[in-house]
C-alpha distance (Angstrom), angle and dihedral (degrees) to the residues before:
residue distance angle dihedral
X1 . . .
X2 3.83 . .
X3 4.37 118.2 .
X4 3.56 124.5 172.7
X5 4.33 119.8 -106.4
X6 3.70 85.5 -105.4
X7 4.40 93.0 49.8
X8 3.94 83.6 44.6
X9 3.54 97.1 51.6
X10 3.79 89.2 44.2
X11 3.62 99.4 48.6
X12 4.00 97.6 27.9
X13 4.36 93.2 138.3
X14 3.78 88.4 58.0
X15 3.55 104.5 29.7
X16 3.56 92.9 53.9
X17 3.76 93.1 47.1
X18 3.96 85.2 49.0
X19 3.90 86.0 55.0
X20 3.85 90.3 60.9
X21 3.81 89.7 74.0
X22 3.58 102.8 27.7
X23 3.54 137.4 11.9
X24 3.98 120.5 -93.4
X25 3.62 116.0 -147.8
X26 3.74 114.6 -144.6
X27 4.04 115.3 -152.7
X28 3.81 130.5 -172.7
X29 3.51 121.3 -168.9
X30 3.58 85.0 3.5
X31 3.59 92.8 -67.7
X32 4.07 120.5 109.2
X33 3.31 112.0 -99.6
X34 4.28 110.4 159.8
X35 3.38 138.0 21.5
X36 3.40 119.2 -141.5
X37 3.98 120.1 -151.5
X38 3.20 142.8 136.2
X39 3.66 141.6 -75.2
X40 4.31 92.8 -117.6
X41 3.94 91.8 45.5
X42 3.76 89.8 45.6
X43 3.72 88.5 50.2
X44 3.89 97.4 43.7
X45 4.45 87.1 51.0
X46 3.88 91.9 46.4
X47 4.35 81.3 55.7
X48 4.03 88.4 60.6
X49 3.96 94.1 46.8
X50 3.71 100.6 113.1
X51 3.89 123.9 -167.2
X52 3.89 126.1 -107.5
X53 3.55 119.0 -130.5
X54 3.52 130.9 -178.8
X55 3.85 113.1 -141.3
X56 4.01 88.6 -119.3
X57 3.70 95.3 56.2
X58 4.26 91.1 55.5
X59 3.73 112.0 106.6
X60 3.90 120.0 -129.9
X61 3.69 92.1 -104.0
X62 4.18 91.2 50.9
X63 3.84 85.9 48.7
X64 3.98 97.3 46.1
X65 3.82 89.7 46.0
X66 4.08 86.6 52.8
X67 3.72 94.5 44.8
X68 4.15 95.2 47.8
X69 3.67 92.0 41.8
X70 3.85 126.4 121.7
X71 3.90 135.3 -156.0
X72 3.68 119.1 -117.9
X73 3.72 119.2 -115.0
X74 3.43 90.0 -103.7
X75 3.32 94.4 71.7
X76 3.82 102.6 55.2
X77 3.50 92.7 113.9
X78 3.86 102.8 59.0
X79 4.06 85.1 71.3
X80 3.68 90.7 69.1
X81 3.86 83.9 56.6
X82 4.05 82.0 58.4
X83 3.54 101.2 42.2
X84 3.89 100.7 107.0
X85 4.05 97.1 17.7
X86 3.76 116.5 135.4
X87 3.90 123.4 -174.2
C-alpha cells in the first residue's frame, strides 16, 4: 500500500494498524520516502542481516576453522553445480 506523508499523517491509527500486515509505503513529492512495517517483520529482517568481513580482518582461529571445515551431507549435491566452474 503506498499513501502520501500528508494521507499518513492524516490517517496514522489505521495506517499504522494496516502496516502490521503489510507494509505501507510512505511518498513525498511523489517519491517513496518510508516504509512502514511492523515491529515482528522488522525483527524477523534484522535476523537475516549478516556481517561483512574482509579476509584481512579474520583472526587465525576464524581462518583455521574455515580452512578445516566440512559440508554436511546434505549438501552433496551443490558440488555438481561446481563441477566445471572456473574463476
Amino acid at each position: 500500500m503506498k499513501v502520501s506523508t500528508a494521507e499518513f499523517i492524516k490517517n496514522y491509527g489505521s495506517l499504522a494498524d494496516k502496516a502490521l500486515s503489510e507494509p505501507v509505503i510512505v511518498t513525498k513529492n511523489g517519491r517513496d520516502r518510508l516504509v512502514i512495517i511492523s515491529a515482528e517483520e522488522y525483527a524477523r529482517l534484522k535476523r537475516r542481516d549478516r556481517r561483512v568481513v574482509r579476509l584481512e580482518d579474520f583472526t587465525d582461529e576464524e581462518m583455521a576453522l574455515i580452512a578445516n571445515a566440512t559440508p554436511s551431507a546434505d549438501d552433496a549435491d551443490l558440488d555438481a553445480e561446481l563441477k566445471d566452474w572456473k574463476p
